[in-house]
Structure formats: structure tokens, C-alpha cells
MDTraj code that builds the backbone (N, CA, C; nanometers):
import mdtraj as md
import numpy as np

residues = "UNK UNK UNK UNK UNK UNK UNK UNK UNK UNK UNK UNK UNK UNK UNK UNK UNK UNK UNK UNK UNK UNK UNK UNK UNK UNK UNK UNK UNK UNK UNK UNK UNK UNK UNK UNK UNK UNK UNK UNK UNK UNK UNK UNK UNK UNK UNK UNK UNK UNK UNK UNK UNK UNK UNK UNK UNK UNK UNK UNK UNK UNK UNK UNK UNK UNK UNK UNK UNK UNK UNK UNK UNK UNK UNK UNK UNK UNK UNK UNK".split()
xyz = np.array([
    [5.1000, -9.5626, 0.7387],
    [5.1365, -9.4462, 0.8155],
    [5.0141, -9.3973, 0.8910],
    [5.0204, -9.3624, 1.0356],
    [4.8988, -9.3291, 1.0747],
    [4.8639, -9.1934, 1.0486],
    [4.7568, -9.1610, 1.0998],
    [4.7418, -9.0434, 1.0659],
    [4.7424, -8.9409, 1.1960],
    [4.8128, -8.8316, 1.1872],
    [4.8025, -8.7447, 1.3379],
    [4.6469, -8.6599, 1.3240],
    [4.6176, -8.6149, 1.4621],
    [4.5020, -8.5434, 1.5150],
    [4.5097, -8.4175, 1.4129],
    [4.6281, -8.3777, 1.3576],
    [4.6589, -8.2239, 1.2560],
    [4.5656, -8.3261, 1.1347],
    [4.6266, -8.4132, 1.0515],
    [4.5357, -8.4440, 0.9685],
    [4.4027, -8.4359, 0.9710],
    [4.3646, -8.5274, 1.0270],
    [4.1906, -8.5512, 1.0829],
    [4.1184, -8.4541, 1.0855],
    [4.1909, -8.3458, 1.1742],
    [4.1729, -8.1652, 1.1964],
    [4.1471, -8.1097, 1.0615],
    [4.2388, -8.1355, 1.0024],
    [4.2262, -8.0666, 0.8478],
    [4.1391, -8.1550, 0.7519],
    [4.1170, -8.2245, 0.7449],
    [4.0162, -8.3358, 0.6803],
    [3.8754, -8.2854, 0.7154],
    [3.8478, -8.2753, 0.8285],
    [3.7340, -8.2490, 0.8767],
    [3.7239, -8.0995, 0.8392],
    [3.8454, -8.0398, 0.8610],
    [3.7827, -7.8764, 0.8093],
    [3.7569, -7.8240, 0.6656],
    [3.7802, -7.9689, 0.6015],
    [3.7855, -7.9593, 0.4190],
    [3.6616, -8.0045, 0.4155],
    [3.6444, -8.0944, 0.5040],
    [3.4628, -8.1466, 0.4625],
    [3.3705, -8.0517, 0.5659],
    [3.3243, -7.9436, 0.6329],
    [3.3089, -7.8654, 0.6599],
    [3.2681, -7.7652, 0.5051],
    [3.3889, -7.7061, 0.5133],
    [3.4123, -7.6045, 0.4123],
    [3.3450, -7.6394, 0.2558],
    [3.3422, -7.7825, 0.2168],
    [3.2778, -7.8606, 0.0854],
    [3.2066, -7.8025, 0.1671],
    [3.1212, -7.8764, 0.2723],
    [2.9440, -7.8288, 0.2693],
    [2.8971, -7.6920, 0.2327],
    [2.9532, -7.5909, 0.3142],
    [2.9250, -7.4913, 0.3060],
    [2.9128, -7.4207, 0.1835],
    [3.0726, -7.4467, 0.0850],
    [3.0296, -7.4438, 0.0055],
    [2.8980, -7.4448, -0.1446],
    [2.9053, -7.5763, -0.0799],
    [2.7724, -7.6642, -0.1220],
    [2.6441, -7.6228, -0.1053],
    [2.6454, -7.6064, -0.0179],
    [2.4795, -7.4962, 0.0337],
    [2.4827, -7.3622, 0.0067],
    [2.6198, -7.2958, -0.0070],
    [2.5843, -7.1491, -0.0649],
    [2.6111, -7.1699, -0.2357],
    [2.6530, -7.3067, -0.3346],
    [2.5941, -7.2618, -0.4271],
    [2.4665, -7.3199, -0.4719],
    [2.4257, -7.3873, -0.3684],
    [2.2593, -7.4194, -0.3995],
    [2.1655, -7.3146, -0.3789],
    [2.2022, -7.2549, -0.2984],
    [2.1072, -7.1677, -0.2741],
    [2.1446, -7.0476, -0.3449],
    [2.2392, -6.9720, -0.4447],
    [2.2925, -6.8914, -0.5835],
    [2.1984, -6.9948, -0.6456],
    [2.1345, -7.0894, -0.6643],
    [2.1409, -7.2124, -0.8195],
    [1.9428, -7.1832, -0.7873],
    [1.9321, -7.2112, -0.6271],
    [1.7765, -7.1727, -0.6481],
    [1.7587, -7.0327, -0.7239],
    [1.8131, -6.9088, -0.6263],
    [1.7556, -6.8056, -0.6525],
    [1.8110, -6.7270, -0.8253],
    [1.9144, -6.7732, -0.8865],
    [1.9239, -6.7477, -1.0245],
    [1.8324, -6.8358, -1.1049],
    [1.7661, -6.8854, -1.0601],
    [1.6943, -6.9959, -1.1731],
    [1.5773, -6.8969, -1.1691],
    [1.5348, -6.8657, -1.0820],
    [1.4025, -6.7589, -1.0953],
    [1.4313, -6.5922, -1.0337],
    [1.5151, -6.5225, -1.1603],
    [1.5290, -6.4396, -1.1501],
    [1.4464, -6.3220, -1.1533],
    [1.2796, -6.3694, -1.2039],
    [1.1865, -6.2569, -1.1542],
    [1.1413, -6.2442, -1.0488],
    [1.1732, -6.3206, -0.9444],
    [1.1213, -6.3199, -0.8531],
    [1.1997, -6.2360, -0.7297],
    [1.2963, -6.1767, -0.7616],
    [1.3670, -6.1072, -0.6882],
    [1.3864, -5.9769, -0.7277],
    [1.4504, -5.8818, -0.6497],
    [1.5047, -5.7472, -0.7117],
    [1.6443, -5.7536, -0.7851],
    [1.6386, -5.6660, -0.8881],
    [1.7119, -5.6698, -0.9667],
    [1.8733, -5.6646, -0.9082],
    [1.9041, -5.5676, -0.7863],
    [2.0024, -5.5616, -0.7016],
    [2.0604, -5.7206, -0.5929],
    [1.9203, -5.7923, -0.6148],
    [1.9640, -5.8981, -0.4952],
    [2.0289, -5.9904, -0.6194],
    [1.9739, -5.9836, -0.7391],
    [2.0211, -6.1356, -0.8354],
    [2.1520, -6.0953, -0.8647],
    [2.1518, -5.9827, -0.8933],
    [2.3134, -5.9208, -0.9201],
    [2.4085, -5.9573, -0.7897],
    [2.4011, -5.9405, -0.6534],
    [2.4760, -5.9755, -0.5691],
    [2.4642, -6.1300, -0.5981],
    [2.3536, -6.2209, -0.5602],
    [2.3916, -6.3826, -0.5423],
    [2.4134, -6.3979, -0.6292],
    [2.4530, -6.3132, -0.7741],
    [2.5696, -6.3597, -0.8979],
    [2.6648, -6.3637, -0.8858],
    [2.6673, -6.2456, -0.8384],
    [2.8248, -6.2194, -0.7612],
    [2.8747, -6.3143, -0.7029],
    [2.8138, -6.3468, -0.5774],
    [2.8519, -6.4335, -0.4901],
    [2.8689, -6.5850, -0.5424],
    [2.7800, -6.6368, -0.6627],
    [2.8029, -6.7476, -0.6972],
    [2.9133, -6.7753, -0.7719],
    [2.9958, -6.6338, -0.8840],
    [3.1161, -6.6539, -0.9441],
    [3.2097, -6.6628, -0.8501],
    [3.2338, -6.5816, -0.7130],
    [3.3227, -6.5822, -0.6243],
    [3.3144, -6.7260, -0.5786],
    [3.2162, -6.7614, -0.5724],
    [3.1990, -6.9033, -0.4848],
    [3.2600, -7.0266, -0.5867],
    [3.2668, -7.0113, -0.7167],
    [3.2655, -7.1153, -0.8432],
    [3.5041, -7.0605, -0.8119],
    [3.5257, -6.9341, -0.8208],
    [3.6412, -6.9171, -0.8347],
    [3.7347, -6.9893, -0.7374],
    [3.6450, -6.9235, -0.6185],
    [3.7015, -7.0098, -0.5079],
    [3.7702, -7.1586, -0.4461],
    [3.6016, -7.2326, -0.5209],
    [3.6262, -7.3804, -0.5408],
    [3.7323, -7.3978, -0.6362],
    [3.7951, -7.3632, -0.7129],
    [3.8829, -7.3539, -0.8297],
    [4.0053, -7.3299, -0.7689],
    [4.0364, -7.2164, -0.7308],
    [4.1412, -7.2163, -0.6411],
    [4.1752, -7.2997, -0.5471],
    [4.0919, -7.3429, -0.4758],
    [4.1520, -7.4473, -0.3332],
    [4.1867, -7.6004, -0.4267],
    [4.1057, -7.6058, -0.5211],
    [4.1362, -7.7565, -0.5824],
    [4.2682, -7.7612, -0.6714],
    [4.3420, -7.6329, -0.7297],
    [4.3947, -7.5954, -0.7911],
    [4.5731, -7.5996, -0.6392],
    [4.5218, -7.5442, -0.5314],
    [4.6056, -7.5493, -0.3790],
    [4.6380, -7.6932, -0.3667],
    [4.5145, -7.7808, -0.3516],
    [4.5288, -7.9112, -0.3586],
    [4.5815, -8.0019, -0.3960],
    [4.5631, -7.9414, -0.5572],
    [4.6413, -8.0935, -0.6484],
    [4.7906, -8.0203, -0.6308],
    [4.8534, -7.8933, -0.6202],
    [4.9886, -7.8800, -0.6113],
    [5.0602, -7.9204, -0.5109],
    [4.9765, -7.9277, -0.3789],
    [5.0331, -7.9320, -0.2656],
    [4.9947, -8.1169, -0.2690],
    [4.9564, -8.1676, -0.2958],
    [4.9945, -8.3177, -0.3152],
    [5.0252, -8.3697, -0.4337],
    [5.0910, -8.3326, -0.5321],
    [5.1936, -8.3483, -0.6285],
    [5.3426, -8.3000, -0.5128],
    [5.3470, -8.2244, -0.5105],
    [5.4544, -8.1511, -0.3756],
    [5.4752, -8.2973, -0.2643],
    [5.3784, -8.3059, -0.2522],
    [5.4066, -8.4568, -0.1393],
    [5.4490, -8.5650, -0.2436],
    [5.4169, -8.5468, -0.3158],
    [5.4647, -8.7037, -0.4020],
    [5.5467, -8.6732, -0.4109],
    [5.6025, -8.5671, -0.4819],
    [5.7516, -8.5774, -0.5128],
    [5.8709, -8.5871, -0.4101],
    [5.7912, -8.5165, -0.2806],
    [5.8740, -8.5403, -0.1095],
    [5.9029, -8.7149, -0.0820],
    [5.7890, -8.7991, -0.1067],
    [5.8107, -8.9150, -0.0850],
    [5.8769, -8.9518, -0.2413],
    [5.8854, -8.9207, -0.3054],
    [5.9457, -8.9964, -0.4110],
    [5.8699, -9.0546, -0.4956],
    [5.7113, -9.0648, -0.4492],
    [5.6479, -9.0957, -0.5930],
    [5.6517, -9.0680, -0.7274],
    [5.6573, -8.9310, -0.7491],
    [5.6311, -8.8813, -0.8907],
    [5.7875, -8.8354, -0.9188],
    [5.8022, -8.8740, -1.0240],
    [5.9314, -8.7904, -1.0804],
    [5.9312, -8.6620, -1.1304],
    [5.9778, -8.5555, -1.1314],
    [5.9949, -8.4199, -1.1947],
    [6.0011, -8.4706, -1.3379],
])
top = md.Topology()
chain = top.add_chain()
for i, resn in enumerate(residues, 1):
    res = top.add_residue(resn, chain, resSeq=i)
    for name in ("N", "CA", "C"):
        top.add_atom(name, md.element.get_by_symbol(name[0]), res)
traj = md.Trajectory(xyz[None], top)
């Protein structure tokens, strides 16, 4: 089956979005590793931001596997 320009589109905006991901929790992973080195207010936010960021990834992978279980079962792969 080929694939339309909507796929590709969305493929590319999933690998996009991984990166970004990716670089904002590296950079939560630098600055919690050396938490004296900051103010007490900034480690508390890029905590913040790193559980939101950990939930997040959780959720979309969680979007993912339903919405292609959902396709399998459209094509008939998987049985209920």
C-alpha cells in the first residue's frame, strides 16, 4: 500500500516532536543532576517540566498503540 503525502506529513511530525522531546528531557536530566547549581525556584520548575514532559511521552504512546490496534482491527488483523 503506498503511502499518501498525509502519512509522510505525520511521520515526519512524530519524528520532529521525538526530538524535541528528546532535547527538552536532556536538558531537565543535565540541570537536575546538579541541583546546587541552580536556584531553588528554577530546579522546581525544570521538575516540573520534566514530569509533564515524562507524562506526555506516556500519553501519545499510550494514543498510539490504541489508534493502531484500532487499525488492525479495521483491516482485520487482530481479533477482538
Amino acid at each position: 500500500m503506498a503511502r499518501t503525502s498525509h502519512d509522510r506529513s505525520a511521520a515526519t511530525q512524530r519524528i520532529w516532536c521525538g526530538a524535541l522531546l528528546a532535547l527538552t528531557a536532556s536538558l531537565a536530566i543535565l540541570l537536575l543532576a546538579t541541583p546546587g547549581a541552580v536556584a531553588p525556584a528554577l530546579y522546581w520548575a525544570v521538575s516540573s517540566v520534566a514530569l509533564l514532559t515524562a507524562l506526555a511521552v506516556v500519553a501519545a504512546g499510550e494514543c498510539a498503540w490504541e489508534r493502531m490496534v484500532a487499525n488492525a482491527r479495521a483491516a482485520g488483523v487482530v481479533a477482538r
